[in-house]
N, C-alpha and C positions, 0 to 999 in steps of 0.2 A: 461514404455514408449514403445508404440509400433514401430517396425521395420519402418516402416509408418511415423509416426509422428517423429522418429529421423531424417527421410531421408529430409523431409520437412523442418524442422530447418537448417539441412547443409546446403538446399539448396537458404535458406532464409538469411543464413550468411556467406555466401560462401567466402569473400574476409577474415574473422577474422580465428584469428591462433585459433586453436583444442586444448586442454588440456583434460589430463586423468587426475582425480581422482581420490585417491585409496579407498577405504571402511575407512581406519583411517586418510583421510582429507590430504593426503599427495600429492604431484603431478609426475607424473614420468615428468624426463627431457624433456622439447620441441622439443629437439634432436630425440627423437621415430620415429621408422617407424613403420607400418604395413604391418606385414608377411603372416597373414591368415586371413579370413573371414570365419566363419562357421555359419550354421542353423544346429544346436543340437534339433531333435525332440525326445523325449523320454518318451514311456509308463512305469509306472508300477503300481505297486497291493502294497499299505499299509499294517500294520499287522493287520488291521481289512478288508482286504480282497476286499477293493474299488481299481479300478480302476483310475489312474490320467491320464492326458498328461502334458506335457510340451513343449514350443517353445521357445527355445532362441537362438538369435543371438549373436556369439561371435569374439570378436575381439582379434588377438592375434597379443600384442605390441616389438617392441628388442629395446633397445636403445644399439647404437652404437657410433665407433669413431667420427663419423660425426656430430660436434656438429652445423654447420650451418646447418643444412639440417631443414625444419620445413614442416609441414601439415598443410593448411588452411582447415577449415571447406568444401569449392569447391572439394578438393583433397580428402579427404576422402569421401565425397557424390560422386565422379566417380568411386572411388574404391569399393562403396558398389552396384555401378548400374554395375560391372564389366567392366567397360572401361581402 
């Protein structure tokens, strides 16, 4: 999914709560905050000598004592537009 296309969802579902899922189907607590926002662009050269790119955006979550605290889909779509 593109940077783009997530940004359009959040902003399509703005009032429903955000949930992370983890790679083995798990969910981190609804409690999460987000601490960092990064764009990781990274070149390199294969062992057969090709050339890649890569663009990902990453989100980096803490869950903390603050178990009322939650993120609507709205809240994190302001947070990726940097507001």
């Amino acid at each position: 999914m593109t940077l783009k296309a997530f940004q359009t969802l959040l902003e399509t579902n703005q009032d429903k709560q955000f949930r992370i899922q983890l790679p083995d189907q798990n969910q981190i607590p609804a409690s999460f905050h987000i601490t960092e926002v990064g764009y990781v662009d990274k070149t390199f050269i294969d062992c057969g000598g090709k050339v890649h790119t890569a663009h990902v955006c990453q989100l980096q979550a803490w869950v903390g004592d603050d178990e009322d605290h939650r993120l609507n889909a709205g809240k994190i779509a302001d947070i990726l537009q940097g507001s």
